[in-house]
N, CA, C and O atoms as a GROMACS GRO file, in nm:
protein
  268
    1UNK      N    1  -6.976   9.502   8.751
    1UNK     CA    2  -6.896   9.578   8.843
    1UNK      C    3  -6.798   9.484   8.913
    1UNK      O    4  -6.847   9.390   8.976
    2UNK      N    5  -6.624   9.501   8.908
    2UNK     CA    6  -6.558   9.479   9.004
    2UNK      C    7  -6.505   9.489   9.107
    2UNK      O    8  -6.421   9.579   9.101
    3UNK      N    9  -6.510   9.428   9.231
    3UNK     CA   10  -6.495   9.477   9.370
    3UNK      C   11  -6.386   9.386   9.394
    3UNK      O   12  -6.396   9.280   9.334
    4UNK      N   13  -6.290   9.399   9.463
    4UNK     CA   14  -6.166   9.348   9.568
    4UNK      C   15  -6.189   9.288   9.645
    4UNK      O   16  -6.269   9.356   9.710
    5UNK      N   17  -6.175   9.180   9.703
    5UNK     CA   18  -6.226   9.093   9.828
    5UNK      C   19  -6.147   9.193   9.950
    5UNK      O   20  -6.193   9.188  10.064
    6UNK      N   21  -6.060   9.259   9.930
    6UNK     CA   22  -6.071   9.401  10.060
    6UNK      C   23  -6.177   9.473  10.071
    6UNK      O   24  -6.184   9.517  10.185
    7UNK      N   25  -6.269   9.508  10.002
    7UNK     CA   26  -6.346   9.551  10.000
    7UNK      C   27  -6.493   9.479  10.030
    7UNK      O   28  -6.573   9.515  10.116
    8UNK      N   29  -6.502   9.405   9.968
    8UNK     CA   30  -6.597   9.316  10.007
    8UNK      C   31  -6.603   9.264  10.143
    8UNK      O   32  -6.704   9.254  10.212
    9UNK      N   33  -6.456   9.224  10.182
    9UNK     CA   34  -6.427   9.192  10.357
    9UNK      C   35  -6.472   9.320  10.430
    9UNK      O   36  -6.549   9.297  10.523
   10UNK      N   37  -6.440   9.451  10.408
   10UNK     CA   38  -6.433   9.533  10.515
   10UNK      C   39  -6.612   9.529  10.480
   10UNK      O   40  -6.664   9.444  10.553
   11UNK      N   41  -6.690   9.581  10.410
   11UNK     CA   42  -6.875   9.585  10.358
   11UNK      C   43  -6.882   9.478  10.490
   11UNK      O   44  -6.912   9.525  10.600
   12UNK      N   45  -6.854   9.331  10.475
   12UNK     CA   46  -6.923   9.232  10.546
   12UNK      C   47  -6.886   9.192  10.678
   12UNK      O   48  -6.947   9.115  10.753
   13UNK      N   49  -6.745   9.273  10.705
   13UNK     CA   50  -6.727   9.266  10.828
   13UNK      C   51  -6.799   9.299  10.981
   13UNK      O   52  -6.792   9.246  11.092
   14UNK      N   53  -6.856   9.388  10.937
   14UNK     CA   54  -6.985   9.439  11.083
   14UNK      C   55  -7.121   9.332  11.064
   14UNK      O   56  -7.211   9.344  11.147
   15UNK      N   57  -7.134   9.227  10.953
   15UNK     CA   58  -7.198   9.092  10.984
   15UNK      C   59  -7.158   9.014  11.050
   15UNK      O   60  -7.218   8.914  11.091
   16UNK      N   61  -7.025   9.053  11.079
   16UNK     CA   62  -6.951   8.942  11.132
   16UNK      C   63  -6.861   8.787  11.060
   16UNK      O   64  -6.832   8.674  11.099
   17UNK      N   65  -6.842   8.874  10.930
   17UNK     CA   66  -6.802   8.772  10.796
   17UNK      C   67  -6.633   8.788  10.849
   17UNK      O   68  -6.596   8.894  10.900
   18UNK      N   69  -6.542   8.680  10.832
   18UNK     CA   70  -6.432   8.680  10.854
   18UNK      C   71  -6.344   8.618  10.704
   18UNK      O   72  -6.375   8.508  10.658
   19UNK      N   73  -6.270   8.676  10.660
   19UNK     CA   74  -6.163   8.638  10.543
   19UNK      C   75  -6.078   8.510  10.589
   19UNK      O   76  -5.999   8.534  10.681
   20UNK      N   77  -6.081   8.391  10.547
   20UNK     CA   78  -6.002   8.300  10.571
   20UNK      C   79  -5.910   8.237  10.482
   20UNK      O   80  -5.847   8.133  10.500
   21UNK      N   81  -5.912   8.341  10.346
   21UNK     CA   82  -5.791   8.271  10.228
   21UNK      C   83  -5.791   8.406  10.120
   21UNK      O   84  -5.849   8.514  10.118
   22UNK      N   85  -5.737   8.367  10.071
   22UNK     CA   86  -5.713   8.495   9.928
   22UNK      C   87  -5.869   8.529   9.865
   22UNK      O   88  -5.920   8.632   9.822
   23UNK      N   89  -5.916   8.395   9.881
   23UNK     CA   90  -6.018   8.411   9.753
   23UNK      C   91  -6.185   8.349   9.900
   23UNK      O   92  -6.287   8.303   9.847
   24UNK      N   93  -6.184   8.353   9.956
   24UNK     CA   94  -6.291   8.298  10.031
   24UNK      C   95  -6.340   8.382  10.198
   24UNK      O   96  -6.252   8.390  10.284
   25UNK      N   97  -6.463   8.430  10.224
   25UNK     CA   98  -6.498   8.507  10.273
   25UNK      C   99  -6.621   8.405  10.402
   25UNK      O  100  -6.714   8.351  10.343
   26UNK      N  101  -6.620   8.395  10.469
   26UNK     CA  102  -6.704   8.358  10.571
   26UNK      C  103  -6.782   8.392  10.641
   26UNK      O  104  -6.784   8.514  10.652
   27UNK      N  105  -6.888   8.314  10.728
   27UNK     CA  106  -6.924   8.329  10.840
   27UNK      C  107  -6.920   8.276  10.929
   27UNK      O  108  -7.013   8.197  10.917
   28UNK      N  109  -6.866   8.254  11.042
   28UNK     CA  110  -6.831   8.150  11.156
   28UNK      C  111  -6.969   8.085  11.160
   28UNK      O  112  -6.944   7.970  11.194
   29UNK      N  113  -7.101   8.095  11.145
   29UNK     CA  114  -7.181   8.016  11.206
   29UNK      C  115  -7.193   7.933  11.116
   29UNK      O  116  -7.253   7.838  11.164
   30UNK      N  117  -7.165   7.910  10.989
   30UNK     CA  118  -7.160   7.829  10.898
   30UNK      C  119  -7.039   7.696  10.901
   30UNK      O  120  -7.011   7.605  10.823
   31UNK      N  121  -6.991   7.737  11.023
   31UNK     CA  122  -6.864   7.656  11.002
   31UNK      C  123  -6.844   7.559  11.076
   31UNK      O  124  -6.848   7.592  11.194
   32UNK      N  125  -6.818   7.432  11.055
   32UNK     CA  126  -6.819   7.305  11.101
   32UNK      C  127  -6.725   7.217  11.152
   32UNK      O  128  -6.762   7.115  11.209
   33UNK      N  129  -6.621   7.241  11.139
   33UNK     CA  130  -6.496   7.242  11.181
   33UNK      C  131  -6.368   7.286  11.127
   33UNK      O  132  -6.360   7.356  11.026
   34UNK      N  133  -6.261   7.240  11.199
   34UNK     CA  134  -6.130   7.302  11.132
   34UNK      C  135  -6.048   7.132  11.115
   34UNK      O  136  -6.053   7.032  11.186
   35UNK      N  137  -5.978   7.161  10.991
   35UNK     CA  138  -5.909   7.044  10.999
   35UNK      C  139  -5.809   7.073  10.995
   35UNK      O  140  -5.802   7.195  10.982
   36UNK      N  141  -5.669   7.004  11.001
   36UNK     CA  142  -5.582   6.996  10.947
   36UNK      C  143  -5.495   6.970  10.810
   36UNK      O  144  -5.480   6.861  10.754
   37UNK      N  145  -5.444   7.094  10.772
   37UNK     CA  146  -5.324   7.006  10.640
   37UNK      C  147  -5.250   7.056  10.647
   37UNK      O  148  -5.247   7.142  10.734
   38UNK      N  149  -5.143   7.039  10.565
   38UNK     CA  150  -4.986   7.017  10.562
   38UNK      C  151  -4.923   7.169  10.569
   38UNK      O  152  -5.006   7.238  10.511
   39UNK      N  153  -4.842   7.231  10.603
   39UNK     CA  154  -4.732   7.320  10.669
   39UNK      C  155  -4.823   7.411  10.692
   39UNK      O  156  -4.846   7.510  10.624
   40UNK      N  157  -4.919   7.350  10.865
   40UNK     CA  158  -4.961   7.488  10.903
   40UNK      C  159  -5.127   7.572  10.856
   40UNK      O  160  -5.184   7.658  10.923
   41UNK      N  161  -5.166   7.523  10.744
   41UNK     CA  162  -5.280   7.527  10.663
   41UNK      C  163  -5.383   7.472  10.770
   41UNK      O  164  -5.344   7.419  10.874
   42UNK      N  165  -5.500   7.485  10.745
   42UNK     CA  166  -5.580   7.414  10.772
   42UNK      C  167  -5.687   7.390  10.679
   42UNK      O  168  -5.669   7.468  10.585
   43UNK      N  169  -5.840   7.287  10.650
   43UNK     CA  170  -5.918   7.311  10.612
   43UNK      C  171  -6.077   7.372  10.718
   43UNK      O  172  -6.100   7.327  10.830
   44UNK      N  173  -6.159   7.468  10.653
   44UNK     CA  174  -6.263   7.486  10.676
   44UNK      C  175  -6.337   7.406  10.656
   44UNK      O  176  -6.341   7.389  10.534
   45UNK      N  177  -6.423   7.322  10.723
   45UNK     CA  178  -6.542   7.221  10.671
   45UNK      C  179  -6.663   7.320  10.714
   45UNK      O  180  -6.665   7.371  10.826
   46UNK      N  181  -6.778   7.347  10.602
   46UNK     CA  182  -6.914   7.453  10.630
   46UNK      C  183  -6.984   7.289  10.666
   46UNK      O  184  -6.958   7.169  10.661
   47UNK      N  185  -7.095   7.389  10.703
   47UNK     CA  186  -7.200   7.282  10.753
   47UNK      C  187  -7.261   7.229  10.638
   47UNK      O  188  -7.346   7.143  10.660
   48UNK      N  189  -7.237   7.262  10.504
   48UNK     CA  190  -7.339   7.247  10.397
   48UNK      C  191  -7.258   7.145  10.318
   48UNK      O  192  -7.293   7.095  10.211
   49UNK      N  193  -7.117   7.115  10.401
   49UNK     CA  194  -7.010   6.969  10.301
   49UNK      C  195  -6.908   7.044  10.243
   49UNK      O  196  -6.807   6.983  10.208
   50UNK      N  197  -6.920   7.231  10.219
   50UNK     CA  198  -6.811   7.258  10.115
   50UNK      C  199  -6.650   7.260  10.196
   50UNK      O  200  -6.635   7.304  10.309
   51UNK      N  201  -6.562   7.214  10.129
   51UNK     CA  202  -6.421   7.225  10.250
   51UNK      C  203  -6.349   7.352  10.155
   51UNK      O  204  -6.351   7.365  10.032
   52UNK      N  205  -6.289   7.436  10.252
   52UNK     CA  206  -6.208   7.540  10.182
   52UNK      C  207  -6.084   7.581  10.274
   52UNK      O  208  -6.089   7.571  10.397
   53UNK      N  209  -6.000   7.616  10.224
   53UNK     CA  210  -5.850   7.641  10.258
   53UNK      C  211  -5.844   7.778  10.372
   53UNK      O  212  -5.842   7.896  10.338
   54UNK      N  213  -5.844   7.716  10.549
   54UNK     CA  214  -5.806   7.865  10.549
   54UNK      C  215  -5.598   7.853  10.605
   54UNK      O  216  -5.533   7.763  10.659
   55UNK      N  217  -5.568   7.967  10.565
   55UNK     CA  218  -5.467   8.004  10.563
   55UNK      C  219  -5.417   8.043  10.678
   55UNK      O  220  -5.490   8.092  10.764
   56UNK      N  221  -5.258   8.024  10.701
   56UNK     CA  222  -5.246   8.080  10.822
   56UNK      C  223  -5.223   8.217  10.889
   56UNK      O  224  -5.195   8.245  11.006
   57UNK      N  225  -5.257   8.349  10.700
   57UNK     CA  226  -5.234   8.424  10.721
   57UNK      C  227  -5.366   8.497  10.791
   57UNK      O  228  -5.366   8.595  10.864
   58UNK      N  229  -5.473   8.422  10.747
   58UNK     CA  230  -5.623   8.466  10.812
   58UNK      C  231  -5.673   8.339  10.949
   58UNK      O  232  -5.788   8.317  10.985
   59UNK      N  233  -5.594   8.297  10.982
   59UNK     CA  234  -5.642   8.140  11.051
   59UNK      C  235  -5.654   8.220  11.277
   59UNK      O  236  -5.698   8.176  11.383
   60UNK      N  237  -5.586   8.341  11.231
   60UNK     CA  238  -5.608   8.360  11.387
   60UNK      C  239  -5.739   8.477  11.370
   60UNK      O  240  -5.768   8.538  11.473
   61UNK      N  241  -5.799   8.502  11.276
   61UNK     CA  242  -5.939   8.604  11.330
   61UNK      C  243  -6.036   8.542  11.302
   61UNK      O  244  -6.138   8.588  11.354
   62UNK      N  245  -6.058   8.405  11.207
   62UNK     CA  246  -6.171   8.307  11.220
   62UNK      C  247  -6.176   8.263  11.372
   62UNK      O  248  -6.286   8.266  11.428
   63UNK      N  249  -6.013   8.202  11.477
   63UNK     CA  250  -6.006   8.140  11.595
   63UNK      C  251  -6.064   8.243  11.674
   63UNK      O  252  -6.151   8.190  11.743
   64UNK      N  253  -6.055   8.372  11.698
   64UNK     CA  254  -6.135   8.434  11.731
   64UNK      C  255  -6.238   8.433  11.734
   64UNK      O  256  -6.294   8.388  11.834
   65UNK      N  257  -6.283   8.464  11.669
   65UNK     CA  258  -6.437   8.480  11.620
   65UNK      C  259  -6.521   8.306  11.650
   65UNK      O  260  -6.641   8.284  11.665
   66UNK      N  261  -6.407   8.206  11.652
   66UNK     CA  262  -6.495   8.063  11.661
   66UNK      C  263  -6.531   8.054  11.813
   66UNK      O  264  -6.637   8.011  11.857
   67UNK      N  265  -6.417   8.104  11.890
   67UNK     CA  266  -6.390   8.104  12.035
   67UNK      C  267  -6.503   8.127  12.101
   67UNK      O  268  -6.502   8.131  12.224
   0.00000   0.00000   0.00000
């Protein structure tokens, strides 16, 4: 079965899962910091070592939610 990461976001959203790139789905408590990269980007560092791209089109409802 194929599902849409719209879909999958809105299912995991009342966990409190936040979308932070095209292809990558979260949970703030997993998350370890924010870094910086180049025009505006940032990286996600999880607590478990993985780094992933969040975007700046999803980068203000993770800051939310980190706040």
């Amino acid at each position: 079965m194929r599902e849409t990461m719209a879909s999958i976001e809105e299912r995991l959203a009342p966990a409190g899962f936040v979308r932070i790139s095209r292809s990558a789905i979260v949970h703030p408590r997993v998350v370890r910091e924010l870094q910086p990269l180049f025009h505006g980007d940032q990286a996600v560092l999880l607590k478990n070592g993985t780094r992933l791209t969040l975007s700046r089109t999803h980068r203000q409802a993770l800051e939310k939610l980190l706040a």
